[in-house]
C-alpha positions as a Markdown table, in Angstrom:
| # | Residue | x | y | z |
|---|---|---|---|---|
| 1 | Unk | 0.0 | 0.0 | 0.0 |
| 2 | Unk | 1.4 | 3.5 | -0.7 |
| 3 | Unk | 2.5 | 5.2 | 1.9 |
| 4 | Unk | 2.6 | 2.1 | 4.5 |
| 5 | Unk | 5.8 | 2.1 | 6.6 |
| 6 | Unk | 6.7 | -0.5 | 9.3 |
| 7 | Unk | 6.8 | -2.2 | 11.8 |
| 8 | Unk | 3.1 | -3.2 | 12.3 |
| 9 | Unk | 1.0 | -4.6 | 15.1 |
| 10 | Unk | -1.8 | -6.4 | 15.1 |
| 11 | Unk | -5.0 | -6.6 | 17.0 |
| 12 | Unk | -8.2 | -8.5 | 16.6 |
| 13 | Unk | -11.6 | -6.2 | 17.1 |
| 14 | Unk | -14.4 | -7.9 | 19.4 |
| 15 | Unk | -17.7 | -8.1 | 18.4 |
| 16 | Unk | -18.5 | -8.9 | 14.5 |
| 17 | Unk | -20.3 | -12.3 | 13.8 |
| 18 | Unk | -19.1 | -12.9 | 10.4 |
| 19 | Unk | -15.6 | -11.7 | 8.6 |
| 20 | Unk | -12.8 | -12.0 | 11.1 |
| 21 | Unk | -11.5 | -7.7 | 11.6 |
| 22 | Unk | -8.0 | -6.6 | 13.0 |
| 23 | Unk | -6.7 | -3.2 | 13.4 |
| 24 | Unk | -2.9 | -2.8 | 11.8 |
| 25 | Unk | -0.9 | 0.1 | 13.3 |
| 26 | Unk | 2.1 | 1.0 | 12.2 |
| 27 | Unk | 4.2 | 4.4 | 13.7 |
| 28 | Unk | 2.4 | 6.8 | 10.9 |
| 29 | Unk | -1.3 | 5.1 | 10.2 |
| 30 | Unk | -3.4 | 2.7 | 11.5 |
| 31 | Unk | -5.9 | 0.7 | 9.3 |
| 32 | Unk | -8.5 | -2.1 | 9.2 |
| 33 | Unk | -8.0 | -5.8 | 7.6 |
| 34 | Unk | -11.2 | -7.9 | 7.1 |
| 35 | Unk | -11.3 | -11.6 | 6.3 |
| 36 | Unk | -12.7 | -14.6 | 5.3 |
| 37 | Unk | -12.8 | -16.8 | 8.4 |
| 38 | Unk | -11.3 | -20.3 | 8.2 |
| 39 | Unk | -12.8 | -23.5 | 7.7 |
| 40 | Unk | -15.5 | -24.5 | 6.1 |
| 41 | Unk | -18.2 | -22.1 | 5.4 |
| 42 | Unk | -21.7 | -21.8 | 3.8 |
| 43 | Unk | -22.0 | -20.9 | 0.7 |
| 44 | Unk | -21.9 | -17.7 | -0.9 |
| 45 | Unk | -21.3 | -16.3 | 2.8 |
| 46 | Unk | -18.5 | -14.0 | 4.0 |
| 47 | Unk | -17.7 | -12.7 | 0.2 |
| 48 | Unk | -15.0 | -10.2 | 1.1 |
| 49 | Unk | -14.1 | -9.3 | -2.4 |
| 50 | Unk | -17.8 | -8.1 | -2.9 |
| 51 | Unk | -17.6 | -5.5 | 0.3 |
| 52 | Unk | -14.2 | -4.2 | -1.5 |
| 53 | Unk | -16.2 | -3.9 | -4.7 |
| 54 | Unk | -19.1 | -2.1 | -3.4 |
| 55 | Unk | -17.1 | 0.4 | -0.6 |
| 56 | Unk | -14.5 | 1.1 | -3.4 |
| 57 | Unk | -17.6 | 2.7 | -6.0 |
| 58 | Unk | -19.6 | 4.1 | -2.7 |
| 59 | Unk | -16.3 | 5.9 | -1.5 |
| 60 | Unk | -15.6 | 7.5 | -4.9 |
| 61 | Unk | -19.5 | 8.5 | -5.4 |
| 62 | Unk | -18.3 | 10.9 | -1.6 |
| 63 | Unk | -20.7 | 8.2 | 0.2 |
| 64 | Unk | -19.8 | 7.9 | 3.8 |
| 65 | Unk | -17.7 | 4.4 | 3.7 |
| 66 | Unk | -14.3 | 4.2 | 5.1 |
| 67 | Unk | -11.7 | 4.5 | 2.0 |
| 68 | Unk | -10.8 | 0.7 | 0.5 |
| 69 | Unk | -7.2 | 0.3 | 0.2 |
| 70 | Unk | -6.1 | -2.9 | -1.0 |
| 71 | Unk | -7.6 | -6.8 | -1.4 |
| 72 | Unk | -5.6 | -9.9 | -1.8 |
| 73 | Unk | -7.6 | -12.6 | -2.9 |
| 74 | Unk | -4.9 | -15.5 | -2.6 |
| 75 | Unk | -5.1 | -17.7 | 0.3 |
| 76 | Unk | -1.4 | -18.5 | 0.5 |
| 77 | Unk | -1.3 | -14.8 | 2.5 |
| 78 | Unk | -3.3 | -15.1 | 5.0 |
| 79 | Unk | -5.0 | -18.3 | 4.5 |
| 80 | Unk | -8.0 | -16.7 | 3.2 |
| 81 | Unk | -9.2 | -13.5 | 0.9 |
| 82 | Unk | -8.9 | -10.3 | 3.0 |
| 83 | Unk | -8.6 | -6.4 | 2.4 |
| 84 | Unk | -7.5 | -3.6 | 3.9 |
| 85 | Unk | -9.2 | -0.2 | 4.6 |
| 86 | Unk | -8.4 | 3.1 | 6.5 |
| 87 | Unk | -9.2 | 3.1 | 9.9 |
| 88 | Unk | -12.1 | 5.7 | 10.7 |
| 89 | Unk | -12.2 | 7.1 | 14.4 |
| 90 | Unk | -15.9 | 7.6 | 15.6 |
| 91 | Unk | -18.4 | 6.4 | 18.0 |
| 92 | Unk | -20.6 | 3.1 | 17.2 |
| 93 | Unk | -24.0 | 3.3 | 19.3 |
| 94 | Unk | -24.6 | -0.4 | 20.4 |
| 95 | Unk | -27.5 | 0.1 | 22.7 |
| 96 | Unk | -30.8 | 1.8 | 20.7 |
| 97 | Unk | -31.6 | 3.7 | 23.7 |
| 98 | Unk | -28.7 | 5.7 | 23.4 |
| 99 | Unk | -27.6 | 6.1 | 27.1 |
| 100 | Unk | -25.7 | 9.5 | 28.0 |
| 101 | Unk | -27.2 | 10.8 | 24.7 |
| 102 | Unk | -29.4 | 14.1 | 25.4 |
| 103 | Unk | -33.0 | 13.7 | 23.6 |
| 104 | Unk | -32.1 | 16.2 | 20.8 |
| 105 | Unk | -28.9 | 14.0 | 20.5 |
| 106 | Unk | -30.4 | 11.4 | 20.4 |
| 107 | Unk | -32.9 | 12.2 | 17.8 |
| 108 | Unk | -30.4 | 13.7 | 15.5 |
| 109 | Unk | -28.2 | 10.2 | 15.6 |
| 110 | Unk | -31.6 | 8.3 | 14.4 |
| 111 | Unk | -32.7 | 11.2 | 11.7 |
| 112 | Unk | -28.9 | 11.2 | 10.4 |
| 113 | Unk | -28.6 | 7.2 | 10.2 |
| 114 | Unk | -32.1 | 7.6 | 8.0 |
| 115 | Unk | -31.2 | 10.6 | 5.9 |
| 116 | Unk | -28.1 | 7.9 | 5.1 |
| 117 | Unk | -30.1 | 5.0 | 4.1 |
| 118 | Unk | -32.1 | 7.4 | 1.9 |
| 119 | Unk | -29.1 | 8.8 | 0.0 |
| 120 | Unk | -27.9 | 4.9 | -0.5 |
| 121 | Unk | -31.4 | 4.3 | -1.9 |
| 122 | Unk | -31.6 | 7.5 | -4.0 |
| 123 | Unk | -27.9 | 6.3 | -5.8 |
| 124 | Unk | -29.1 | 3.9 | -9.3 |
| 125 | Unk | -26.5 | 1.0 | -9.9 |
| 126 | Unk | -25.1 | 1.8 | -13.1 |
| 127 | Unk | -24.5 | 5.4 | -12.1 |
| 128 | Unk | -21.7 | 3.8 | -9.7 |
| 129 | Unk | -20.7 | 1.5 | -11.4 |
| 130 | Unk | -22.6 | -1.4 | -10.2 |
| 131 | Unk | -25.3 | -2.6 | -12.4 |
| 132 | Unk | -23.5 | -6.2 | -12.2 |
| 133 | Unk | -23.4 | -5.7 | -8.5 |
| 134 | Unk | -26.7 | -8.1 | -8.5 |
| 135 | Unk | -28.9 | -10.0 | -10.2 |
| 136 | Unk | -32.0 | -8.0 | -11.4 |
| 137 | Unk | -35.9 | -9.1 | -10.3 |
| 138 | Unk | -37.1 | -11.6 | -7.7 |
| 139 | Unk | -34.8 | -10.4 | -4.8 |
| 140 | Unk | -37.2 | -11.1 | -2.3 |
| 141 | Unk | -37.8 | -14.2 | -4.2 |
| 142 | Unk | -33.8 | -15.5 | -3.9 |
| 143 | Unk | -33.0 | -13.8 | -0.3 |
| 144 | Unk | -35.6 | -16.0 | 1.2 |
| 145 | Unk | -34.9 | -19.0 | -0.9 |
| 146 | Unk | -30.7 | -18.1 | -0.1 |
| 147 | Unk | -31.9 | -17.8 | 4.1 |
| 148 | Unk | -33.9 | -21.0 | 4.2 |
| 149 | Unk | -30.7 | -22.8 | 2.4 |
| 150 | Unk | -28.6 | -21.6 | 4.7 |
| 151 | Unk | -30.4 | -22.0 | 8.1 |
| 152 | Unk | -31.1 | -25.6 | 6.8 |
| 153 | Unk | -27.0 | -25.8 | 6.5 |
| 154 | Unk | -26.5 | -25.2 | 10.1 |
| 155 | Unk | -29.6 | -26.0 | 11.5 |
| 156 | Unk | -28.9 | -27.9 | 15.0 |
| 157 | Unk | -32.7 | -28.6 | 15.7 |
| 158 | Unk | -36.4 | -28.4 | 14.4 |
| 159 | Unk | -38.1 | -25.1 | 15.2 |
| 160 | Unk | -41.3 | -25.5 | 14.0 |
| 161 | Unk | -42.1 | -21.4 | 13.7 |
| 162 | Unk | -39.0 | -21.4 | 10.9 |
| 163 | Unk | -40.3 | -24.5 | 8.8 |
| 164 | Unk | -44.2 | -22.6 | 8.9 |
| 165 | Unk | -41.8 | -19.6 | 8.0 |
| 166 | Unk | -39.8 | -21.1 | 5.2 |
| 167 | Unk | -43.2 | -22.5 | 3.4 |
| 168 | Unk | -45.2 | -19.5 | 3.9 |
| 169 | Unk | -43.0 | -16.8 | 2.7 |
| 170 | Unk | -41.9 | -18.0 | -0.7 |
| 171 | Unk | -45.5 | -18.4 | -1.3 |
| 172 | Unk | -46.8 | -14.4 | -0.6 |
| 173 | Unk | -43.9 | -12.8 | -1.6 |
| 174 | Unk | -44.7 | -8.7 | -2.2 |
| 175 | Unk | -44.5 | -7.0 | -5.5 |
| 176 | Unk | -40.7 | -5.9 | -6.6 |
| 177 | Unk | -39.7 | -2.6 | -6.3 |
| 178 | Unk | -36.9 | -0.8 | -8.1 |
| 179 | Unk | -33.4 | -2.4 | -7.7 |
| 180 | Unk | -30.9 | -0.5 | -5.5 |
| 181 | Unk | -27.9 | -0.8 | -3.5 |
| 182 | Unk | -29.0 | -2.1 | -0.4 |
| 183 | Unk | -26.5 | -2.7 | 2.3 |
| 184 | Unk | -28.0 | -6.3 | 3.4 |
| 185 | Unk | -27.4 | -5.2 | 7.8 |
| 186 | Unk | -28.2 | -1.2 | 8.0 |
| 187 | Unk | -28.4 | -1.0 | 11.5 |
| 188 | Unk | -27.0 | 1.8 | 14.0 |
| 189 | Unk | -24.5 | -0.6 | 15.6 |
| 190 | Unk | -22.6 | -0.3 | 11.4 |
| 191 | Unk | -22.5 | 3.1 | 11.6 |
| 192 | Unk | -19.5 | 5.1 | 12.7 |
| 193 | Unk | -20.2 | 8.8 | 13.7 |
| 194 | Unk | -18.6 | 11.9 | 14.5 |
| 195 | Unk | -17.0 | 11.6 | 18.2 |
| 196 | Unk | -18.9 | 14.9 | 18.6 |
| 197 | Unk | -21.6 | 15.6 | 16.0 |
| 198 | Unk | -24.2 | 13.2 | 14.7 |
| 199 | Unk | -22.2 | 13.2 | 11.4 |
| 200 | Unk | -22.0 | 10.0 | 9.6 |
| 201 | Unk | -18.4 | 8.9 | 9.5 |
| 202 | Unk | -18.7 | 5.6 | 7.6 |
| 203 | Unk | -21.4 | 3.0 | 7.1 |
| 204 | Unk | -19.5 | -0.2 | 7.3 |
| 205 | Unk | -20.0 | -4.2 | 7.4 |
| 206 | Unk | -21.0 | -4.5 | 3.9 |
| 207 | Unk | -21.0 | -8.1 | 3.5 |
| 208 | Unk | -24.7 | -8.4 | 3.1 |
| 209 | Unk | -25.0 | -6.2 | 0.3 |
| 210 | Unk | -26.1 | -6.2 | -2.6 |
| 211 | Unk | -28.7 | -4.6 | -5.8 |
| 212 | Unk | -32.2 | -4.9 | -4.7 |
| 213 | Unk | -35.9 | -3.7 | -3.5 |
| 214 | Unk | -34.3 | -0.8 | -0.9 |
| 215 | Unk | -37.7 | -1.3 | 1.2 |
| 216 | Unk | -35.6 | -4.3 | 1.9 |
| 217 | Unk | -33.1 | -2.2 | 3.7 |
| 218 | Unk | -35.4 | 0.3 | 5.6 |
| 219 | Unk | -38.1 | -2.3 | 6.9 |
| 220 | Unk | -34.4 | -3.9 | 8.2 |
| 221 | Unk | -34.1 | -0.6 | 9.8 |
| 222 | Unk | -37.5 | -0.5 | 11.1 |
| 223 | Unk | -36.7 | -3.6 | 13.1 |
| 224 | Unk | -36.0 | -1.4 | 15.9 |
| 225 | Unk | -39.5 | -0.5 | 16.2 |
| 226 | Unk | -41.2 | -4.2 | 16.3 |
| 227 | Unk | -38.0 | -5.7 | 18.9 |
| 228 | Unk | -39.0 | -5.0 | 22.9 |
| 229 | Unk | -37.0 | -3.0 | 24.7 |
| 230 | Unk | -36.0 | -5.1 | 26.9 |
| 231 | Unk | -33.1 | -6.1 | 24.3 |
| 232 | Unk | -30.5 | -3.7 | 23.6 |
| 233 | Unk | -31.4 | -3.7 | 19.7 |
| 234 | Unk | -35.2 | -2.8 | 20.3 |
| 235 | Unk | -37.2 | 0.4 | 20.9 |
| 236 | Unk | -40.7 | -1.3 | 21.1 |
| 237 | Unk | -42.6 | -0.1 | 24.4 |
| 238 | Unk | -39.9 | 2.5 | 25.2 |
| 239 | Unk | -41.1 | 6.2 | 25.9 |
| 240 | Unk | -39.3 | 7.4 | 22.5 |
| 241 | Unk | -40.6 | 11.1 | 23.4 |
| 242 | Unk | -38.8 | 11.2 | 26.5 |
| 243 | Unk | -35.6 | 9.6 | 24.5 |
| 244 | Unk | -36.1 | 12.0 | 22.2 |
| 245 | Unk | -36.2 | 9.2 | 19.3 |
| 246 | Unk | -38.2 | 9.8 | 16.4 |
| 247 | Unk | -41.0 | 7.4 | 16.2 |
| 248 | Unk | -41.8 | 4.8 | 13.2 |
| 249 | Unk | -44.5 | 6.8 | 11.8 |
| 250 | Unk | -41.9 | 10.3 | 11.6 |
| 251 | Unk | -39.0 | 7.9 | 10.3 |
| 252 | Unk | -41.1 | 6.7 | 7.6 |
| 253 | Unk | -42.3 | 10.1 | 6.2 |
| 254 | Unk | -38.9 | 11.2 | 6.6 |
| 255 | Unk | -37.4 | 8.2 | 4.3 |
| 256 | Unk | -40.2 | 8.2 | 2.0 |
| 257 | Unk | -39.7 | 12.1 | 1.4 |
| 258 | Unk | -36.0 | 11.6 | 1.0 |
| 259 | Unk | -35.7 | 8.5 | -1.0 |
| 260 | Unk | -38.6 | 8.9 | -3.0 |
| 261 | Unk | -39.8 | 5.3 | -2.8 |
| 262 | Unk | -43.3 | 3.7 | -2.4 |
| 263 | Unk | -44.3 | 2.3 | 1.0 |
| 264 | Unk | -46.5 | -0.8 | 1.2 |
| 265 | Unk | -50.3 | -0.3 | 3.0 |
| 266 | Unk | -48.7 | -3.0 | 5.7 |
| 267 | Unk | -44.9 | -3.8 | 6.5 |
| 268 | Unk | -46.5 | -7.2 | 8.0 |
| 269 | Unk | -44.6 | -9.0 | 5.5 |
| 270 | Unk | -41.9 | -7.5 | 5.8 |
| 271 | Unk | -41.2 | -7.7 | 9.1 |
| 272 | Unk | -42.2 | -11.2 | 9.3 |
| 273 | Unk | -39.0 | -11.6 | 6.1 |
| 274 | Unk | -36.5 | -9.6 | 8.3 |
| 275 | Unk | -37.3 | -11.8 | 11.7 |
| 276 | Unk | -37.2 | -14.6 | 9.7 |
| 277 | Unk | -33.5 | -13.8 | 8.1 |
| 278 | Unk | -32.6 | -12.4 | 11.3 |
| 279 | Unk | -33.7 | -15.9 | 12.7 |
| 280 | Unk | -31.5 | -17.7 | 9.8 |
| 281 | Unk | -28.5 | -15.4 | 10.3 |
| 282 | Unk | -28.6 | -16.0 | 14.0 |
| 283 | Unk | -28.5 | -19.9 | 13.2 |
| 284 | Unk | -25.7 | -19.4 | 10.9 |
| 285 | Unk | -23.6 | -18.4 | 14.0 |
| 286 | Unk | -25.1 | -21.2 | 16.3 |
| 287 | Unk | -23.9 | -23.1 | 13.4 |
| 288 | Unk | -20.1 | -22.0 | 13.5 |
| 289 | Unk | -20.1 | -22.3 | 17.3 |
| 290 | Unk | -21.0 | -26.4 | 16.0 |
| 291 | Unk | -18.0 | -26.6 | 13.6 |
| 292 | Unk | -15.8 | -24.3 | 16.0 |
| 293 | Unk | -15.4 | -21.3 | 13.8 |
| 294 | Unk | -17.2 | -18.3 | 15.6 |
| 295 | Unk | -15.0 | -15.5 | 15.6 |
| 296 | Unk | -17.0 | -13.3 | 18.2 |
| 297 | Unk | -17.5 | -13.5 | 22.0 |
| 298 | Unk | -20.9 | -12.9 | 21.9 |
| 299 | Unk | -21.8 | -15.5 | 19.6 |
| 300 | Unk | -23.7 | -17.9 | 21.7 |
| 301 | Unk | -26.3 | -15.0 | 22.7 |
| 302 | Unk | -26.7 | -14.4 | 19.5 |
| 303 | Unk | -27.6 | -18.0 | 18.4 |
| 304 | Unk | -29.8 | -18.2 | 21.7 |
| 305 | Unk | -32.1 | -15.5 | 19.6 |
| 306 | Unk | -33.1 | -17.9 | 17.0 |
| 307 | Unk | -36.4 | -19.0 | 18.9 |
| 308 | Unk | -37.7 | -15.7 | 20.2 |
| 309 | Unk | -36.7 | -14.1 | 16.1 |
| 310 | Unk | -38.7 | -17.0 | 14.5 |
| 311 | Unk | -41.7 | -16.8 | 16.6 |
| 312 | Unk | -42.0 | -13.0 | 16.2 |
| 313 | Unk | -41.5 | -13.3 | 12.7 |
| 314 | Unk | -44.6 | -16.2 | 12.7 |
| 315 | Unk | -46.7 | -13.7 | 14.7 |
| 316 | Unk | -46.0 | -11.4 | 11.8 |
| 317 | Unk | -46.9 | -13.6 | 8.8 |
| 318 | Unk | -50.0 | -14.5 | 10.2 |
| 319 | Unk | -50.9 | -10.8 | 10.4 |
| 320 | Unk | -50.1 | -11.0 | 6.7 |
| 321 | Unk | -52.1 | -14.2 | 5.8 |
| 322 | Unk | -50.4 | -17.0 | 6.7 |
């Protein structure tokens, strides 16, 4: 990499269910590897080389990504494909309440992270650079077919709310909307902001992504509206007026207005699809803790999620037909 003088240290990140991540330092810079991890993996999963792809055309359209620096895609290096990014200094919100956040802090975080999605959304593929980026038509069509492949691939026992789920949902799938870059895992905890503003740093974690309906994306987003609050990732039954957090009804005019997209009468389905990928996502990881390559500390609670995901998401589908 230009510019790169040694020596270099190296140290892995906590947290991150997927691609292995390690800061590099070295006396002048410090920067970010991600990884395929080892062993053997699902397919299509942890495609490194597609995240390098899709940062390096959203960093040179001035969207907030961290800049993409190099990728090596022969094993011999590492032992796997990796690449290498600049390191972007910020603060990453893991709990949706945002504790030690004023209310108008608070509220400008959640409008900034929307305003975000919306400009992703607003961006068409070939524009960028990316109209082979995915395949056009039927994307909720393959994403649940790609989900039920892959929670059947790690599956560790029956769970009778995902097999109602995995019958149901190819069967009622929504009408397609116009293909866009959708990140796939747009959530606040892949968001790196200002250490003192509400500025949008980087949106990272872009393993997901891919060109399809962007209602994808911010029903993903709305997620935080339909989980209790009991967990740290959900809002539901919170006093968002005394948080200061936008509720879903102002989020939704806000993205609609912005991204110029056109809601569904019910996001029932919906959020009965996200749960449910949630759900699969979660068994993924339940599945690497089998084969012993997890690559997170907090990997079993994320596998114990599976059951409460896929009931929710059941609750949902029935609401929309099922």
């Amino acid at each position: 990499m230009r510019g790169y003088v040694g020596p270099l240290s190296v140290r892995q990140f906590k947290g991150g269910q997927s691609n292995p991540t390690f800061e590099l330092t070295t006396p002048t810079k410090r920067y970010v590897l991600r990884r395929k991890p080892p062993g053997m993996l699902l397919f299509s999963a942890h495609a490194v080389d597609r995240e390098f792809e899709v940062i390096s055309a959203l960093h040179a359209q001035g969207f907030p990504v961290a800049q993409p620096l190099a990728l090596c895609s022969d094993d011999r290096v590492l032992g796997s494909m990796f690449y290498v990014m600049e390191r972007v200094d910020g603060r990453i919100f893991w709990d949706l309440k945002l504790p030690g956040l004023s209310p108008d802090e608070r509220r400008a975080v959640y409008l900034a992270q929307v305003d975000a999605l919306a400009a992703l959304h607003r961006m068409t593929p070939d524009t960028v650079g990316l109209l082979s980026y995915g395949r056009p038509g039927n994307y909720f069509g393959r994403q649940v077919a790609r989900w039920s492949k892959q929670y059947r691939a790690s599956e560790t026992r029956t769970r009778p709310a995902m097999d109602r789920l995995i019958a149901f949902l190819p069967s009622s799938l929504p009408t397609e909307g116009r293909a866009r870059i959708v990140h796939g895992d747009y959530r606040l905890d892949n968001i790196i902001f200002s250490p003192t503003t509400p500025d949008i740093l980087a949106v990272i974690d872009w393993e997901l992504s891919t060109l399809g309906d962007p209602l994808a994306d911010f029903s993903y987003l709305l997620l935080a509206w339909v989980l209790p609050a009991t967990q740290r990732n959900g809002l539901a039954g919170a006093d968002l007026e005394a948080l200061g957090i936008p509720s879903l009804d102002e989020v939704l005019d806000r993205y609609v207005g912005a991204a110029d997209v056109t809601v569904p009468p019910s996001f029932d389905w919906l959020h009965a699809y996200n749960l449910f990928r949630l759900a699969a996502i979660c068994q993924g990881i339940a599945g690497r803790i089998r084969e012993g390559t997890s690559v997170s500390t907090q990997a079993a609670a994320m596998a114990d999620q599976v059951e409460s995901l896929s009931d929710l998401a059941w609750t949902y589908a029935k609401r929309a037909g099922a």
